[in-house]
PyMOL Python script that loads the backbone (N, CA, C, O; Angstrom):
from pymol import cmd

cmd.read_pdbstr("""\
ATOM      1  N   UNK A   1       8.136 -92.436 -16.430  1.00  0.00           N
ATOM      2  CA  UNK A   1       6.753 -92.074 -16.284  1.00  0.00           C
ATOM      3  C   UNK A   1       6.647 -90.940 -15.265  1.00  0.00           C
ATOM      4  O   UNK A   1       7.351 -90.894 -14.256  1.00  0.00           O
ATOM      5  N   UNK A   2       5.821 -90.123 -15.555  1.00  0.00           N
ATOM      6  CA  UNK A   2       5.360 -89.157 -14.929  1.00  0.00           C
ATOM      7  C   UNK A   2       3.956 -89.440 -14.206  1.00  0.00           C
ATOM      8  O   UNK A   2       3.126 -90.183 -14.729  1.00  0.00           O
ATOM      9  N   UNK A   3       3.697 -88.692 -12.752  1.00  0.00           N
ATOM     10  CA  UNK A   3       2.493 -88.826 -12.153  1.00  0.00           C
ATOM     11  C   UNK A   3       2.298 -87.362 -11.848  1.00  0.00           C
ATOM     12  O   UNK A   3       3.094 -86.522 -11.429  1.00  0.00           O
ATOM     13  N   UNK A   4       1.058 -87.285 -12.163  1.00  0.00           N
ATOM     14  CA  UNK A   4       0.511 -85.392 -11.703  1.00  0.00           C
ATOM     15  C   UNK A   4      -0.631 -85.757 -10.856  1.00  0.00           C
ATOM     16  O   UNK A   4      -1.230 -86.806 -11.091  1.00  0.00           O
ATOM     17  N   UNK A   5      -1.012 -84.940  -9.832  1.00  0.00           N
ATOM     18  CA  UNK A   5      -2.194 -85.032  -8.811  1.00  0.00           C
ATOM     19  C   UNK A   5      -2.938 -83.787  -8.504  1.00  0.00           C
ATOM     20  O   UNK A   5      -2.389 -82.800  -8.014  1.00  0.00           O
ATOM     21  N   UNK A   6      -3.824 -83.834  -8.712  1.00  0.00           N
ATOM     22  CA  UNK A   6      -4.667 -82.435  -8.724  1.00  0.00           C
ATOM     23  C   UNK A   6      -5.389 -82.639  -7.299  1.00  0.00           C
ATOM     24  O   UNK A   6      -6.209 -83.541  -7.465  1.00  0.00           O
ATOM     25  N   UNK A   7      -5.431 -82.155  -5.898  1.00  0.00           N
ATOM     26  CA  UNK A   7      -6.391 -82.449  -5.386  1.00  0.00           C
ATOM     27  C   UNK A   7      -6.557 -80.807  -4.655  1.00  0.00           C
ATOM     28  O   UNK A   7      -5.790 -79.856  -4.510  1.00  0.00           O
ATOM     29  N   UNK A   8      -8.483 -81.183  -4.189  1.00  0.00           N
ATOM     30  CA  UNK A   8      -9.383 -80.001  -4.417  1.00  0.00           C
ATOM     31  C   UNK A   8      -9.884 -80.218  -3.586  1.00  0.00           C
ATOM     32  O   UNK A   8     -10.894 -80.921  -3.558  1.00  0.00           O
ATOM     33  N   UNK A   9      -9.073 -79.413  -2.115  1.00  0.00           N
ATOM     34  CA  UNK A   9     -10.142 -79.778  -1.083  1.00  0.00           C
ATOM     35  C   UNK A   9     -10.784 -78.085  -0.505  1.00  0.00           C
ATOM     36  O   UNK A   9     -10.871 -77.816   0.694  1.00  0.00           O
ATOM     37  N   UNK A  10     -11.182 -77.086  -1.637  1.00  0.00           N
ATOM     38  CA  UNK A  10     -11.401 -75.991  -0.858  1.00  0.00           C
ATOM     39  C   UNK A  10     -12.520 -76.029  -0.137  1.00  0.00           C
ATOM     40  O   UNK A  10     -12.870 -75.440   0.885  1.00  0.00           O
ATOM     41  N   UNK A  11     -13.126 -76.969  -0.966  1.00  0.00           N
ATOM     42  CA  UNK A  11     -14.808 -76.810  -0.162  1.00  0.00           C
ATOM     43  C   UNK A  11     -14.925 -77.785   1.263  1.00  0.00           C
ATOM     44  O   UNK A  11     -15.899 -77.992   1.988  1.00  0.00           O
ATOM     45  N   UNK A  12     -13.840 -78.173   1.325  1.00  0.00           N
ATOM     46  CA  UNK A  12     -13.724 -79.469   2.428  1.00  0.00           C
ATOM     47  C   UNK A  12     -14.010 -79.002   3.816  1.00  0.00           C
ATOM     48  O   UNK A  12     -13.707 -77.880   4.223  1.00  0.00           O
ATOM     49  N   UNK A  13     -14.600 -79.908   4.511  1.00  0.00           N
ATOM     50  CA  UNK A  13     -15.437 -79.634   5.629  1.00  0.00           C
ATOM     51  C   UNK A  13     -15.264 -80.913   6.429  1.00  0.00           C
ATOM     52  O   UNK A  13     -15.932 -81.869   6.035  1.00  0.00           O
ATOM     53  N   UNK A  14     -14.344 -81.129   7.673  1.00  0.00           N
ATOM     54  CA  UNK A  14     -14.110 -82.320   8.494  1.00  0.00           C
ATOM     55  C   UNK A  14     -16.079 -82.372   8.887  1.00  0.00           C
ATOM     56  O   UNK A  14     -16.876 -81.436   8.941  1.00  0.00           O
ATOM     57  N   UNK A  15     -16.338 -84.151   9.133  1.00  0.00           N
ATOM     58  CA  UNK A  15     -18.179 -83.747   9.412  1.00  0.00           C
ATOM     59  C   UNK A  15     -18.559 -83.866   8.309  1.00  0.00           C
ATOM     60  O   UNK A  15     -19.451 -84.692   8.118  1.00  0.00           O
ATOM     61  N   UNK A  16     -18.031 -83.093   7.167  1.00  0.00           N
ATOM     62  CA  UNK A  16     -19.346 -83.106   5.949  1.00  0.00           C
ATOM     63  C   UNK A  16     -18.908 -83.433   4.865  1.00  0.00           C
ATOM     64  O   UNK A  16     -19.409 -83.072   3.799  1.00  0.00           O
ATOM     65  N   UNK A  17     -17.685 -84.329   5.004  1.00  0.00           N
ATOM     66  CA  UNK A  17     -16.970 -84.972   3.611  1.00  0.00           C
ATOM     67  C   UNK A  17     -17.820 -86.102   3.004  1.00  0.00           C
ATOM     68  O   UNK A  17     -17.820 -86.273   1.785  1.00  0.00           O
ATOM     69  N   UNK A  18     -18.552 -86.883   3.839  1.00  0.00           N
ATOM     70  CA  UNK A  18     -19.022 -87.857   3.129  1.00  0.00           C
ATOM     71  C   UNK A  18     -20.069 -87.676   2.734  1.00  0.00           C
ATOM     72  O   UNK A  18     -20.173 -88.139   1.598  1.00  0.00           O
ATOM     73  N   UNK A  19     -21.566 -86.909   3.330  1.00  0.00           N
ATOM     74  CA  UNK A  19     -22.838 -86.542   2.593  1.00  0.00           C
ATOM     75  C   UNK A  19     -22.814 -85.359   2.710  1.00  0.00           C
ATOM     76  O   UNK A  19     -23.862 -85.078   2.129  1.00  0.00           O
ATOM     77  N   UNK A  20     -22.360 -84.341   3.061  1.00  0.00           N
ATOM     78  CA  UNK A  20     -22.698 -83.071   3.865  1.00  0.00           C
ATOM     79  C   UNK A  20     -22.603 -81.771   2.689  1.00  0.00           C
ATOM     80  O   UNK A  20     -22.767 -80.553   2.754  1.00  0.00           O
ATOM     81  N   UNK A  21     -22.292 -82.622   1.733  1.00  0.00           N
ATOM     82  CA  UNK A  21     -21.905 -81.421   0.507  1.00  0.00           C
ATOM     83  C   UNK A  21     -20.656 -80.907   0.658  1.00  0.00           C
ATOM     84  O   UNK A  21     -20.400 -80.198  -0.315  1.00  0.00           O
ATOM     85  N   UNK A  22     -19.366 -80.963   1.790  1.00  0.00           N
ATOM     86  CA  UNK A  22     -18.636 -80.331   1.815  1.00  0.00           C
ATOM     87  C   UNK A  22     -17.188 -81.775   1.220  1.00  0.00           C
ATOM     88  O   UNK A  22     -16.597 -82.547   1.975  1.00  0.00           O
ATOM     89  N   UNK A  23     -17.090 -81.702   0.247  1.00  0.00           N
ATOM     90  CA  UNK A  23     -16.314 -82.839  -0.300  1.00  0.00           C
ATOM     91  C   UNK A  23     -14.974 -82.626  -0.882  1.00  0.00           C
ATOM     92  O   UNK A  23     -14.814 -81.508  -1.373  1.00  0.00           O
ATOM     93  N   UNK A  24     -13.958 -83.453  -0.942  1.00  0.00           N
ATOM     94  CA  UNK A  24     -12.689 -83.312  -1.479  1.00  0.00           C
ATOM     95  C   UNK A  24     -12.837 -84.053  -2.501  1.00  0.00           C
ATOM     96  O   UNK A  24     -13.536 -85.066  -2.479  1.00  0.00           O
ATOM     97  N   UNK A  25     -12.275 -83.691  -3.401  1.00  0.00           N
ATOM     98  CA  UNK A  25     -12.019 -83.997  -5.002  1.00  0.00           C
ATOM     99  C   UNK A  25     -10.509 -84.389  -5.328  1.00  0.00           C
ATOM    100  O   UNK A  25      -9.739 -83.440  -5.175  1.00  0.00           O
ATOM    101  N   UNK A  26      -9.978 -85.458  -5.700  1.00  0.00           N
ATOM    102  CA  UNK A  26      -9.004 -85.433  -6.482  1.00  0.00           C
ATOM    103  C   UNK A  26      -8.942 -86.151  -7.514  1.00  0.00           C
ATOM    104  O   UNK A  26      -9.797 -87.003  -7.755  1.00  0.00           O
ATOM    105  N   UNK A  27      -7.769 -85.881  -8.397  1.00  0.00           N
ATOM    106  CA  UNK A  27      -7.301 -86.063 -10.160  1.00  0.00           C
ATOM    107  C   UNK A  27      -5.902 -86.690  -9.880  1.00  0.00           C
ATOM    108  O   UNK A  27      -5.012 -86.028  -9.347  1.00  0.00           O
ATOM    109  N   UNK A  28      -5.706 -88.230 -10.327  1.00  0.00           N
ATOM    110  CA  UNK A  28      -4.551 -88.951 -10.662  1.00  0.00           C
ATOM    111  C   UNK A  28      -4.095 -88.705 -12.574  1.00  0.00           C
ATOM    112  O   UNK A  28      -4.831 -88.668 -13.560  1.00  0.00           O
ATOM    113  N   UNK A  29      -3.133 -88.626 -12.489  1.00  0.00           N
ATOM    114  CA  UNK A  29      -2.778 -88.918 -14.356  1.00  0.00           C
ATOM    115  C   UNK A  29      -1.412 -89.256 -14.050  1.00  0.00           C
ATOM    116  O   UNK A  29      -0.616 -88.846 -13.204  1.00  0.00           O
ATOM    117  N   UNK A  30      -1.334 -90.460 -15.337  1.00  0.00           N
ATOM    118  CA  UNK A  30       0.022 -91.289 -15.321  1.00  0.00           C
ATOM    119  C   UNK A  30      -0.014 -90.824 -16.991  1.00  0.00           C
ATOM    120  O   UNK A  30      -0.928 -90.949 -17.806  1.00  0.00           O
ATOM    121  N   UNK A  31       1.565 -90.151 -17.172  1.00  0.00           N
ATOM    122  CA  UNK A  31       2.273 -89.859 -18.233  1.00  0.00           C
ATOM    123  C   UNK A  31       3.264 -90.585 -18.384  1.00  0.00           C
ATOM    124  O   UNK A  31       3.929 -91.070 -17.468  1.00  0.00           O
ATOM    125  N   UNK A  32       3.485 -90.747 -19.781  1.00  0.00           N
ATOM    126  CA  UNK A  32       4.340 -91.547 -20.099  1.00  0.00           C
ATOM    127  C   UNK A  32       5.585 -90.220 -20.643  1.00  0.00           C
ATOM    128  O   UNK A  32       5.461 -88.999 -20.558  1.00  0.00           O
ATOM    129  N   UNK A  33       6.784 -91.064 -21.218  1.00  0.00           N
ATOM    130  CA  UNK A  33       8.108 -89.646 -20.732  1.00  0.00           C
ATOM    131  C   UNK A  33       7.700 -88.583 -21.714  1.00  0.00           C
ATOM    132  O   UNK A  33       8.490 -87.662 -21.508  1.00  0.00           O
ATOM    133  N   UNK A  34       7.103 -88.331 -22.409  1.00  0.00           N
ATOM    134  CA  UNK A  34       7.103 -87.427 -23.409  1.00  0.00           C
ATOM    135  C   UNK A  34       5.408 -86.577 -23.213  1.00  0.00           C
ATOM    136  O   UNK A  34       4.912 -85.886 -24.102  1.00  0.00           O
ATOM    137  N   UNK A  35       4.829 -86.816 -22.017  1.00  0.00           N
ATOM    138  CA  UNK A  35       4.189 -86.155 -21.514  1.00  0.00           C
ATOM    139  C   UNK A  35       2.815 -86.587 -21.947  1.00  0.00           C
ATOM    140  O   UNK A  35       2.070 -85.632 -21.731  1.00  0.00           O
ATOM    141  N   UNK A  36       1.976 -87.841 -22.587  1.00  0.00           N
ATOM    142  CA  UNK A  36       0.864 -87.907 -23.097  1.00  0.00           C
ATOM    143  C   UNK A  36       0.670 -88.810 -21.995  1.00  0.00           C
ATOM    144  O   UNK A  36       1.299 -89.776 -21.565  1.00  0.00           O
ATOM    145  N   UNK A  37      -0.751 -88.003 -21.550  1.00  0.00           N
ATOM    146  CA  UNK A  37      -1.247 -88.532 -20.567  1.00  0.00           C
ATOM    147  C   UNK A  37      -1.984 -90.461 -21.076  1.00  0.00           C
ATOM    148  O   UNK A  37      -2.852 -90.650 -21.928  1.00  0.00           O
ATOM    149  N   UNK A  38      -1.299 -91.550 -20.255  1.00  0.00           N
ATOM    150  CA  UNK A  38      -1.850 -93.013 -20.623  1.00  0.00           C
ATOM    151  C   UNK A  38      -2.704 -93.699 -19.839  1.00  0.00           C
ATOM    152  O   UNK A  38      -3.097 -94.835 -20.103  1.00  0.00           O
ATOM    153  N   UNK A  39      -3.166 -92.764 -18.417  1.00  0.00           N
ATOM    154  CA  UNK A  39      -4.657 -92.867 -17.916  1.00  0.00           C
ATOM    155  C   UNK A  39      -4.838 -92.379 -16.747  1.00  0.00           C
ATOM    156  O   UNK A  39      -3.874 -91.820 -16.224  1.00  0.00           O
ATOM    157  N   UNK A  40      -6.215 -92.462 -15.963  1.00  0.00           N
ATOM    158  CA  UNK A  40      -5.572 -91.433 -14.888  1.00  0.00           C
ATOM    159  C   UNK A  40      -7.132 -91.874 -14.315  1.00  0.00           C
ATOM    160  O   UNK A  40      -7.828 -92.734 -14.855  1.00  0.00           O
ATOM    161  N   UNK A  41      -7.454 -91.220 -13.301  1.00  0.00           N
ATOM    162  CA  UNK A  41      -8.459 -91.977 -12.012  1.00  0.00           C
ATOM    163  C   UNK A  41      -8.930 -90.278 -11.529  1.00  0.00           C
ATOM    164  O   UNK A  41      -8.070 -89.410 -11.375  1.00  0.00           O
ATOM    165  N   UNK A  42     -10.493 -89.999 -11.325  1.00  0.00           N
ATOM    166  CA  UNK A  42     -10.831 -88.993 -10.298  1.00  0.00           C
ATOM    167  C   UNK A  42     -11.381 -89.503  -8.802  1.00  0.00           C
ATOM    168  O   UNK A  42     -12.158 -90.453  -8.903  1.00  0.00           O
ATOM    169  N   UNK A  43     -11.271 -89.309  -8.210  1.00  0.00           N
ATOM    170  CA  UNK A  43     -12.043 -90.259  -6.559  1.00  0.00           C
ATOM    171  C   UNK A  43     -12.438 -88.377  -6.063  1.00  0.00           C
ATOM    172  O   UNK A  43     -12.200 -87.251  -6.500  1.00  0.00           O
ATOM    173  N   UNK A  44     -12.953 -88.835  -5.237  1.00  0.00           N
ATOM    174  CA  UNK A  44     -13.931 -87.920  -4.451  1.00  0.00           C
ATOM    175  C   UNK A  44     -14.268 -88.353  -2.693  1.00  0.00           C
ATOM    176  O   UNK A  44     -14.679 -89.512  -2.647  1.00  0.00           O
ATOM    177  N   UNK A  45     -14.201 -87.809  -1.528  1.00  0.00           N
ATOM    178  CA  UNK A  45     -14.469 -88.371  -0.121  1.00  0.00           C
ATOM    179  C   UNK A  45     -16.163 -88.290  -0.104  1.00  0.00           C
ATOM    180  O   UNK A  45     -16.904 -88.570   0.839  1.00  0.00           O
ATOM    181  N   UNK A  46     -16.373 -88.019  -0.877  1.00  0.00           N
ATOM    182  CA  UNK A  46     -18.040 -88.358  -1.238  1.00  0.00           C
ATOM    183  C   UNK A  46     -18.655 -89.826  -1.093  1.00  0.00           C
ATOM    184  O   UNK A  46     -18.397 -90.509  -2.084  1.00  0.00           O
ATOM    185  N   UNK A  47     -19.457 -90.539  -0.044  1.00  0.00           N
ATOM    186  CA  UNK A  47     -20.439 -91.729  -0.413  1.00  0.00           C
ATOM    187  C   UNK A  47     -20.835 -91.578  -0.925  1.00  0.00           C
ATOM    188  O   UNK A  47     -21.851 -91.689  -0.239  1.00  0.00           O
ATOM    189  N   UNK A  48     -21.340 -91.235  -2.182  1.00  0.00           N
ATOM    190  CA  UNK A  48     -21.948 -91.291  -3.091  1.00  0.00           C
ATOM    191  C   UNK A  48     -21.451 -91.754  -4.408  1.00  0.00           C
ATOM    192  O   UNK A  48     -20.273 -91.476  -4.634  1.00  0.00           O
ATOM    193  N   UNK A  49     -22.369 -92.672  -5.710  1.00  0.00           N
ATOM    194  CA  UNK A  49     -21.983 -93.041  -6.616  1.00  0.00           C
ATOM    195  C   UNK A  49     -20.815 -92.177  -7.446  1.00  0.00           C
ATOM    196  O   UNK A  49     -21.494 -91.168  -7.639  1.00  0.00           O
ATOM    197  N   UNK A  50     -19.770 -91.931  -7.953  1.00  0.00           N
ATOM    198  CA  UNK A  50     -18.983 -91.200  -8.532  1.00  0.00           C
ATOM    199  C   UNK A  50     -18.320 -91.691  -9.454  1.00  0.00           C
ATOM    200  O   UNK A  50     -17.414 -92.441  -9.090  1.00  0.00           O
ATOM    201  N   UNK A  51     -18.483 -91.493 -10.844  1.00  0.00           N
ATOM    202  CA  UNK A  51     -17.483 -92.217 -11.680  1.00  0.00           C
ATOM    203  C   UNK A  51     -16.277 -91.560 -11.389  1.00  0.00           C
ATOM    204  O   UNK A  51     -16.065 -90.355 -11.256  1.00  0.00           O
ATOM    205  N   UNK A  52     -15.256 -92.850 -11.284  1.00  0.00           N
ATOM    206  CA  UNK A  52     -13.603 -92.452 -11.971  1.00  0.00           C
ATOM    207  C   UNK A  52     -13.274 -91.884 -12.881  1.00  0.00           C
ATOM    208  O   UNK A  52     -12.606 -90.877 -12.645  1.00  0.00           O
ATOM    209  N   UNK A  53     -13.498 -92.148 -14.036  1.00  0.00           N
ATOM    210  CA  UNK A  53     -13.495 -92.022 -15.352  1.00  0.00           C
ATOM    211  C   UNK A  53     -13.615 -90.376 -15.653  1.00  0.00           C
ATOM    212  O   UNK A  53     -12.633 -89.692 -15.939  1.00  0.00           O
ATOM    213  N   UNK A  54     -14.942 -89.868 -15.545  1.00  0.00           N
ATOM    214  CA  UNK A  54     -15.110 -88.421 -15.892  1.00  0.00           C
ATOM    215  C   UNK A  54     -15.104 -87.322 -14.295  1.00  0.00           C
ATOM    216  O   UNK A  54     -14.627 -86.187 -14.294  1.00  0.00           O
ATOM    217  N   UNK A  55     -15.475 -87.714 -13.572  1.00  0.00           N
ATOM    218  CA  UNK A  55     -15.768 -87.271 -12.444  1.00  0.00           C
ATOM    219  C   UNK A  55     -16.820 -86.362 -11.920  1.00  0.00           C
ATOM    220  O   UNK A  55     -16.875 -85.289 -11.319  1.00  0.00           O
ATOM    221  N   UNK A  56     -17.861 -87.503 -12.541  1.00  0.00           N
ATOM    222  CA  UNK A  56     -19.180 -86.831 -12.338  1.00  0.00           C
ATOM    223  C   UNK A  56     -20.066 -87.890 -11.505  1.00  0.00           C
ATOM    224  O   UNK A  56     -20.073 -89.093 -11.763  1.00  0.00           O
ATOM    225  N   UNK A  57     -21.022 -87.113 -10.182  1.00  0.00           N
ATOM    226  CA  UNK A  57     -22.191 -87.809  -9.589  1.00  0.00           C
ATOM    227  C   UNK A  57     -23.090 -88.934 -11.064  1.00  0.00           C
ATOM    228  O   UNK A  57     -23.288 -88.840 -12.276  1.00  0.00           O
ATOM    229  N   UNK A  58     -23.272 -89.546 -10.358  1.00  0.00           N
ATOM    230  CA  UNK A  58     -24.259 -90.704 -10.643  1.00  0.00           C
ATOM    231  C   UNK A  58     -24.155 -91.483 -12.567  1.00  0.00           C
ATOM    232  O   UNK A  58     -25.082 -91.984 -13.204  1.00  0.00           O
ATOM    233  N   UNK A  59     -22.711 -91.297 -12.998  1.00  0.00           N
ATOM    234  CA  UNK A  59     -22.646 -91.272 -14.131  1.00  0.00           C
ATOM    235  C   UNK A  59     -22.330 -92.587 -14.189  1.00  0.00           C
ATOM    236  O   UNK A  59     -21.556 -93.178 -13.436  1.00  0.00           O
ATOM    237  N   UNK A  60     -23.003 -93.081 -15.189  1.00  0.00           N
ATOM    238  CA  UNK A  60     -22.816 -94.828 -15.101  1.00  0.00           C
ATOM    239  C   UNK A  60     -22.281 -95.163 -16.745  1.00  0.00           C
ATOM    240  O   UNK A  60     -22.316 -96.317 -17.174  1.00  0.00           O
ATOM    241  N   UNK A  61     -21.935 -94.348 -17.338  1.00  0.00           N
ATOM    242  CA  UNK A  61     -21.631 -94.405 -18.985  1.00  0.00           C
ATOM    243  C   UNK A  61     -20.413 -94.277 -19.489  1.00  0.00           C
ATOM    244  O   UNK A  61     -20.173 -94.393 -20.691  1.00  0.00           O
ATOM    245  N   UNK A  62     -19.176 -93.916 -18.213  1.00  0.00           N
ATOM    246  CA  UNK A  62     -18.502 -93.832 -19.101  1.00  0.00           C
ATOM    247  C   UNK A  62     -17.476 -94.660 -19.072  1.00  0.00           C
ATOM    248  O   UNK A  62     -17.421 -95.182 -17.958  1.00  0.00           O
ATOM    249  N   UNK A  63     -16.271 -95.186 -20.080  1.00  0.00           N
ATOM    250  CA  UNK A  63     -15.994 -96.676 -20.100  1.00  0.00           C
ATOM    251  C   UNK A  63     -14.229 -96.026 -20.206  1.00  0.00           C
ATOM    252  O   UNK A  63     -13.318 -96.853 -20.207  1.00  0.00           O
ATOM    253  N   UNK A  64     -13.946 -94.699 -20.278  1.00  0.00           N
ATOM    254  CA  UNK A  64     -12.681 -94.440 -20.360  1.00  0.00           C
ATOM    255  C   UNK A  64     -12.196 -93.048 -19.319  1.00  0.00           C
ATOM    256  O   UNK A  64     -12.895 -92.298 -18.639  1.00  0.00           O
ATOM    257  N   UNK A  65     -10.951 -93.083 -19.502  1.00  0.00           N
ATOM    258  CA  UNK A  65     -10.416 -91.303 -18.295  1.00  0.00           C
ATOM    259  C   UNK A  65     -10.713 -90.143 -19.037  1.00  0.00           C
ATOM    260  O   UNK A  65     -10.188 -90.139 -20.150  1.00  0.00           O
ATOM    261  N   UNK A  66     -11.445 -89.087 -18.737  1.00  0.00           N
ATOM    262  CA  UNK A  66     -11.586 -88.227 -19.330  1.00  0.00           C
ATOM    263  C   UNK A  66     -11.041 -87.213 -18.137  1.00  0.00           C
ATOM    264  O   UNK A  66     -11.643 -86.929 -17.102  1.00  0.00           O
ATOM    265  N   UNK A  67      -9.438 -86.638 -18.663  1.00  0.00           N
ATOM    266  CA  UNK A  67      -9.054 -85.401 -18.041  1.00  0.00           C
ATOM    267  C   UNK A  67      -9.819 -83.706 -17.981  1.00  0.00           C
ATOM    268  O   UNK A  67     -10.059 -82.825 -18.807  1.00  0.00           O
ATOM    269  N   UNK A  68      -9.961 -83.853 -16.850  1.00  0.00           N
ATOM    270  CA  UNK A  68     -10.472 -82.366 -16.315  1.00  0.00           C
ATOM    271  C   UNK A  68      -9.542 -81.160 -16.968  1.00  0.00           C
ATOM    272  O   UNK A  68      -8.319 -81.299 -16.990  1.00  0.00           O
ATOM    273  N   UNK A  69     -10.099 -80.111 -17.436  1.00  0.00           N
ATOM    274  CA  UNK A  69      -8.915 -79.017 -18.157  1.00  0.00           C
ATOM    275  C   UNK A  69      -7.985 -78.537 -17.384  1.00  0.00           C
ATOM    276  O   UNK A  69      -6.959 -78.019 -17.825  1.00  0.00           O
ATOM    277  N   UNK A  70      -8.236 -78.655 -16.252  1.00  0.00           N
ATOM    278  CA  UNK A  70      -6.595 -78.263 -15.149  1.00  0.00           C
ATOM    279  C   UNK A  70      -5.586 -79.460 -15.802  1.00  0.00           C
ATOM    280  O   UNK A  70      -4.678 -79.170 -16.581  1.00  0.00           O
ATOM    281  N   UNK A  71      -5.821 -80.571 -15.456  1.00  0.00           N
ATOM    282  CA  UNK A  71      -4.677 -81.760 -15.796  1.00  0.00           C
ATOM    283  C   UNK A  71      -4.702 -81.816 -17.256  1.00  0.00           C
ATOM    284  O   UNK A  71      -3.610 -82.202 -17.675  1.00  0.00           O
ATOM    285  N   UNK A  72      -5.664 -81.540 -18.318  1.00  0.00           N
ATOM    286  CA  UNK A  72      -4.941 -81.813 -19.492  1.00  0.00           C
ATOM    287  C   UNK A  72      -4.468 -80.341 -19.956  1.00  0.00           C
ATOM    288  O   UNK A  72      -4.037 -80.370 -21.108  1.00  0.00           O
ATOM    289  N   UNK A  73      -4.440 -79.235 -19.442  1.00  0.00           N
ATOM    290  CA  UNK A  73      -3.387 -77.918 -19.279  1.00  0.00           C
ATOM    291  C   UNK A  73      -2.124 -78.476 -18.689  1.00  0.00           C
ATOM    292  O   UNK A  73      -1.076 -78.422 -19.331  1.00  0.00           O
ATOM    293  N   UNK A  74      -2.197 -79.162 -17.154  1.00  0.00           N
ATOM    294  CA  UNK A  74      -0.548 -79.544 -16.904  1.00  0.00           C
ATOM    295  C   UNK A  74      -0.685 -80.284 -17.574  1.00  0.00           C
ATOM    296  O   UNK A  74      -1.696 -79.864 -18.139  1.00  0.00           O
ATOM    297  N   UNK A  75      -0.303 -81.748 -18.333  1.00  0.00           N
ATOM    298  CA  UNK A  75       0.138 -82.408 -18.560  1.00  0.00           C
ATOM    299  C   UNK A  75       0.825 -82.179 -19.985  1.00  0.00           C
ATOM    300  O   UNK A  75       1.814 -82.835 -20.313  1.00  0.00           O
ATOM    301  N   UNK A  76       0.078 -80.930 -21.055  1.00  0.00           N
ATOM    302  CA  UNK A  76       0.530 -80.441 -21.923  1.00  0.00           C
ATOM    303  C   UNK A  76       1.569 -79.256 -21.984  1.00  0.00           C
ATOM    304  O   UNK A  76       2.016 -78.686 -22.980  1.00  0.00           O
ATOM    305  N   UNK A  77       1.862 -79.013 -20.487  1.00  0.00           N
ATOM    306  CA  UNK A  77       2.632 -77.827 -20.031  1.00  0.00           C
ATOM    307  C   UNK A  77       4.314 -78.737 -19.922  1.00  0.00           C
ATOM    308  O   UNK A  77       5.438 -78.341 -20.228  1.00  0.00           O
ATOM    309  N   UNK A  78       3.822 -80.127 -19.329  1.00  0.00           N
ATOM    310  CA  UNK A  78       4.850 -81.125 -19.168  1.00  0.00           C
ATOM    311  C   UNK A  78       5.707 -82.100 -20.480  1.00  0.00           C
ATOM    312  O   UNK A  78       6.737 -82.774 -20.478  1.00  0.00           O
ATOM    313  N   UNK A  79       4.418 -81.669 -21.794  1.00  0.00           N
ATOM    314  CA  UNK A  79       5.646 -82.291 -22.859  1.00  0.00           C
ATOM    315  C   UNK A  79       6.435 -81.338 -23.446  1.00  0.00           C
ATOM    316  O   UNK A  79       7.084 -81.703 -24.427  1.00  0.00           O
ATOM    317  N   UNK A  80       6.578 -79.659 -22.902  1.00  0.00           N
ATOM    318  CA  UNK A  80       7.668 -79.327 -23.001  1.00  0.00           C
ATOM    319  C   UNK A  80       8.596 -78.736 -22.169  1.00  0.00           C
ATOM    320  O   UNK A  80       9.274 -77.737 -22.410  1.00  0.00           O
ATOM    321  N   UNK A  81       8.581 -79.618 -20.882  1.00  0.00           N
ATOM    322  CA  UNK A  81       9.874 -79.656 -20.087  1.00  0.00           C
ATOM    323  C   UNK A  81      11.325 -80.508 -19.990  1.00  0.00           C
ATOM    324  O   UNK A  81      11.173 -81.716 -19.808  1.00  0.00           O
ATOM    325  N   UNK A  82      12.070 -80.248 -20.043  1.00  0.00           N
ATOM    326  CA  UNK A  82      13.227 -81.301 -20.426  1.00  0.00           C
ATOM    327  C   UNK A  82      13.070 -82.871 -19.705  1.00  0.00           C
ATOM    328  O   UNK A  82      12.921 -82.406 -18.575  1.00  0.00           O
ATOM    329  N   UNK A  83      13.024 -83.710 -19.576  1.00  0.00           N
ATOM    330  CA  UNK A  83      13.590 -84.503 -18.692  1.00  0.00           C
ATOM    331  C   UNK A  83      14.808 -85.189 -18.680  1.00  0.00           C
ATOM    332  O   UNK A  83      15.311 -85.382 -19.788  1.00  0.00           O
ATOM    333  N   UNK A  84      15.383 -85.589 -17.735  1.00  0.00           N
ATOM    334  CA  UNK A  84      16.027 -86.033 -16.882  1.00  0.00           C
ATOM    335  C   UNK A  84      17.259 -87.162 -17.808  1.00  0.00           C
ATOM    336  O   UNK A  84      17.058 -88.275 -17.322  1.00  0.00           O
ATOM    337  N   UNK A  85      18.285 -87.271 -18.794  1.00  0.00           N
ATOM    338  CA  UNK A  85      19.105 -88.341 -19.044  1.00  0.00           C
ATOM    339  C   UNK A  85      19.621 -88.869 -17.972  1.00  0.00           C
ATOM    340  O   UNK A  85      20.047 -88.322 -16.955  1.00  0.00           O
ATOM    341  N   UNK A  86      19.553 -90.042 -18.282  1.00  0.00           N
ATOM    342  CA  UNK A  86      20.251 -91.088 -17.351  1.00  0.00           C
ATOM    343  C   UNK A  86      21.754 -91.455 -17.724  1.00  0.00           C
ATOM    344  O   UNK A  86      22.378 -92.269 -17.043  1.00  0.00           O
TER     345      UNK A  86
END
""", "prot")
cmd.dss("prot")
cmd.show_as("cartoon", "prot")
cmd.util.cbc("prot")
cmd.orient("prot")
């Protein structure tokens, strides 16, 4: 299994991570060996409501991972890299 991590802290602001608008963003995805992403988590240093799932404010609808186009670009960049025989 493969793990990719996207995290996005340009706008980040020590002080203003939790309401201040100045927030860090990150993207988990767990691949399985042949590179298809089998689920993956967004979190945010935001108090505020945030789905996992899509990674959007106040979204209460959605019931699965929906990859952001950065991670489903890597993760499709990753089913054609060799891996590793044991």
């Amino acid at each position: 299994m493969r793990v990719i991590r996207i995290i996005d802290d340009s706008n980040f602001v020590t002080g203003k991570e939790r309401n201040g608008g100045n927030y860090k963003y990150e993207e988990v995805a767990i691949l399985d060996e042949s590179g298809v992403i089998l689920r993956g988590e967004h979190t945010t240093s935001a108090e505020f409501q945030f789905c996992t799932f899509c990674g959007s404010f106040g979204c209460t609808e959605c019931t699965w991972y929906h990859p952001s186009y950065e991670m489903d670009n890597l993760a499709k960049r990753t089913q054609h890299e060799p891996t590793e025989m044991s």
